[in-house]
N, C-alpha and C positions, 0 to 999 in steps of 0.2 A: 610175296610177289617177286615176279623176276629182274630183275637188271642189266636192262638193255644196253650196250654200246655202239652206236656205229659210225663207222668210218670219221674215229675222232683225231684229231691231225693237230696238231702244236710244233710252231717255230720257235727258235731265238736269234732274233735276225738272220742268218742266211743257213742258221743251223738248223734241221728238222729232226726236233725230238722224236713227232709220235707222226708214223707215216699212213694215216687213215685207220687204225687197227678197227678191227671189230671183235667185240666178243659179250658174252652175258655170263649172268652169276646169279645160280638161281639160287629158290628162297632157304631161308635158313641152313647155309652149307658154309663150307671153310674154302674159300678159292686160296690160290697161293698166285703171286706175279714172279716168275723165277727168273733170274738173269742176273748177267754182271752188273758192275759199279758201270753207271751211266747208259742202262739198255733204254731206261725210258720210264721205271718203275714209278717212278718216286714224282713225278709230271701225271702219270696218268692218276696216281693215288689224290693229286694236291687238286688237279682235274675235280672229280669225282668229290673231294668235299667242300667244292666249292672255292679254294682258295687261287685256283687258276683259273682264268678262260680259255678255250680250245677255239685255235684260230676256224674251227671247222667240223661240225659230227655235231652226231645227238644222243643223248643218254635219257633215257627212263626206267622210273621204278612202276612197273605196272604201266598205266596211261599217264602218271604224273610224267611230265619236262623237270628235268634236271636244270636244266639250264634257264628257265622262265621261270622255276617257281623256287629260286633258291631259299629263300625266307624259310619256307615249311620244309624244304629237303633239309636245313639245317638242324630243325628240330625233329626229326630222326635219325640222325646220324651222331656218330661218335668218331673222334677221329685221335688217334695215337701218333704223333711226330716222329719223329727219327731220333730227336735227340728231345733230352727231359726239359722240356717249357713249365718248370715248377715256379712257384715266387720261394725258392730258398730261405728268407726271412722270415714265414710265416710258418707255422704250423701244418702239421698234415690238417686235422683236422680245419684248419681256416681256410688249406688250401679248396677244399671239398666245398666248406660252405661258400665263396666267392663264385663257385661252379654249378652250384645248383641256381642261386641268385641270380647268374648271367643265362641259364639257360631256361626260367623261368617256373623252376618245382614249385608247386603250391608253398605258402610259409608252414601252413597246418602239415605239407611233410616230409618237410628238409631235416630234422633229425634225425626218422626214423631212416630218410634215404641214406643219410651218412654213416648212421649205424649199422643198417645192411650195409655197404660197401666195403667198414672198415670188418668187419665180420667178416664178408667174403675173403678180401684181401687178408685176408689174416693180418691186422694191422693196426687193429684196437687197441692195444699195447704200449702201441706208438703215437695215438693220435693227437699228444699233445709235445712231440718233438720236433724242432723247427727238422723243414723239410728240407735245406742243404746238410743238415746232420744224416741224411739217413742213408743206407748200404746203395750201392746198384742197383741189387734188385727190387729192394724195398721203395726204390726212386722207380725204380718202372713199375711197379706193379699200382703204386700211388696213381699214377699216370694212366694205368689202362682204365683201374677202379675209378676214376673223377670221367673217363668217357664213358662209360656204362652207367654213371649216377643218375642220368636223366631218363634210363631207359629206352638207349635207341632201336628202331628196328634194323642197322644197318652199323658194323662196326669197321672201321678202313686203320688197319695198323701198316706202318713206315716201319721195314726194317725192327721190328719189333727188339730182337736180340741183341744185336749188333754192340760189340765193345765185353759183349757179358761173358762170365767162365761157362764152363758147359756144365756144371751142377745147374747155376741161376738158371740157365737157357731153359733147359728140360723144367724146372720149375713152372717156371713161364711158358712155356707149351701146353701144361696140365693146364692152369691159371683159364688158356684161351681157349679149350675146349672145354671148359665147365663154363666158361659165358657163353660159347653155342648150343651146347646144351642146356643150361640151367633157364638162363634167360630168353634163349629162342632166338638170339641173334644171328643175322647172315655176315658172315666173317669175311672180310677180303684183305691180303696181305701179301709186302713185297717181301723179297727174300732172297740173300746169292746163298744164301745156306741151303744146303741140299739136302740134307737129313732134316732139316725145320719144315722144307714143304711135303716130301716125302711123309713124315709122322703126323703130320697135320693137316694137310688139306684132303677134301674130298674129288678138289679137282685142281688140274695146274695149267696154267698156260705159259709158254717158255716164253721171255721176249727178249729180244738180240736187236741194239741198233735201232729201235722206235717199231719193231714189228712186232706182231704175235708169227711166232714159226710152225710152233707145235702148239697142241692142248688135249688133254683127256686122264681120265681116270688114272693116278700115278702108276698101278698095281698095272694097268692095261698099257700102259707108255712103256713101261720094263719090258713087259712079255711080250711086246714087237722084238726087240733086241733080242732075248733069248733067257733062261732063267739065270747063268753061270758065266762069266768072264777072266779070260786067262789073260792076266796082265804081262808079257815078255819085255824084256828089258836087253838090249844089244849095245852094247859100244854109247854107253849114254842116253839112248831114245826109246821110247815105249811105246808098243802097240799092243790093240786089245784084240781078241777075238771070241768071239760069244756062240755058248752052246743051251740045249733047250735043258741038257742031265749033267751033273758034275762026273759021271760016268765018262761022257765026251768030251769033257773037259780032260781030266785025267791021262784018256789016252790020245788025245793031242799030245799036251806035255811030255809023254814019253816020246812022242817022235822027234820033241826037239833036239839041237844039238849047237856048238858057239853060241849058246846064249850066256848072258853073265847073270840075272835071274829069270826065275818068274812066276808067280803065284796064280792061283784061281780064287775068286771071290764073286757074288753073289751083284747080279747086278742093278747100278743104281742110276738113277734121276741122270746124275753128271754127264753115264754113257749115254743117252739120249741126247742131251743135248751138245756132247761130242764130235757125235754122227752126222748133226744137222748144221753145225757149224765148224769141227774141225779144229776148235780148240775148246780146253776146258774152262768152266766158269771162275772168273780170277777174281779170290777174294781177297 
């Protein structure tokens, strides 16, 4: 089912977060929320599972109210933090069973769920290592596997990545499209990383400043722009220009001249949302 938002609006006293945005997320897909530190991502994410209220808007999944029927919206939903909310003293494995208990898995099948999880997770290994002992990624992946333990139709990951090398990252990208696909989950997730919504989402919507700007198919947001970007470099400052063949790229570049460099590359997510606002996403 789909997932309606609209015109959802959030203050902080005289600050406004989310300026009425609208948008949906349909069923079983990987959305991405792309923008800087402080566009609004991480409000509309805590929104959406419940942990905020929106001074204004309405959200549904299908005919369900998000917002009147939170009890049952919480019992399909999964939600990933930004940062790892683990009990570090405990065990993986305790952490898993304290999770299945609060989210109400039958008792007849909280093993078998914890064994699939630690299986998926690749994590079996581990599950009797207290959980502040364990790697980054092994801390996030604990983390996504204990939202996915109760089998949500609806997963909301915060900044998934964030802090981690880029082996783990890429890791954890696999990790989140084998619970879209394995599990059938519809994925929603913020992100200033560019190459994370890029490889992962099936749809993005840019947001800047509490707005939705842009949104649509990544592959389709690029080839507005052009396939090929010639990045020039003069006396310190850099402009791009975009062509549809690295052929026209090419012989641009030979017409230049006082440039101090400039290369051509293949163009990404960042020039979209360059165009639209003028500067790049600051990570």
């Amino acid at each position: 089912m789909q997932i309606k938002i609209i015109n959802l609006m959030k203050k902080y006293g005289n600050s406004v977060a989310l300026k009425n945005i609208t948008f949906r997320i349909e069923d079983k897909t990987i959305t991405a929320l792309l923008g800087p530190n402080g566009a609004g991502k991480t409000t509309t994410i805590n929104i959406l599972a419940g942990l905020l209220k929106p001074d204004d808007g309405e959200i549904y999944y299908g005919d369900l109210d998000f917002l009147t029927n939170s009890n049952k919206i919480k019992s399909i939903i999964g939600l990933v933090p930004q940062y790892n909310n683990i009990d570090k003293d405990l065990t993986l494995y305790q952490n898993l069973l304290i999770h299945s208990i609060l989210f109400g898995v039958k008792k007849n099948e909280i093993k078998n769920r914890i064994e699939e999880i630690l299986n998926f997770t690749g994590l079996t290994n581990h599950k009797n290592k207290e959980a502040g002992k364990l790697s980054g990624g092994m801390k996030r992946r604990l983390v996504i596997g204990r939202a996915i333990l109760h089998r949500p139709k609806i997963l909301f990951l915060d900044e998934p990545t964030v802090g981690l090398d880029p082996a783990t990252r890429r890791h954890i990208w696999d990790f989140v499209k084998n619970i879209n696909k394995n599990f059938g989950c519809t994925v929603v997730l913020t992100t200033h990383y560019i190459e994370e919504a890029e490889l992962l989402s099936d749809y993005v919507y840019f947001i800047d400043k509490g707005e939705i700007i842009k949104h649509g198919k990544p592959e389709n947001l690029k080839n507005e722009m052009g396939k090929y970007a010639l990045e020039i470099f003069i006396e310190g400052k850099t402009r791009e220009e975009y062509f549809e063949s690295k052929t026209e790229a090419i012989e641009r570049l030979k017409q230049l001249t006082y440039v101090d460099m400039a290369k051509i590359r293949e163009v990404n997510l960042e020039d979209v949302y360059l165009k639209l606002t003028g500067k790049k996403i600051d990570i």
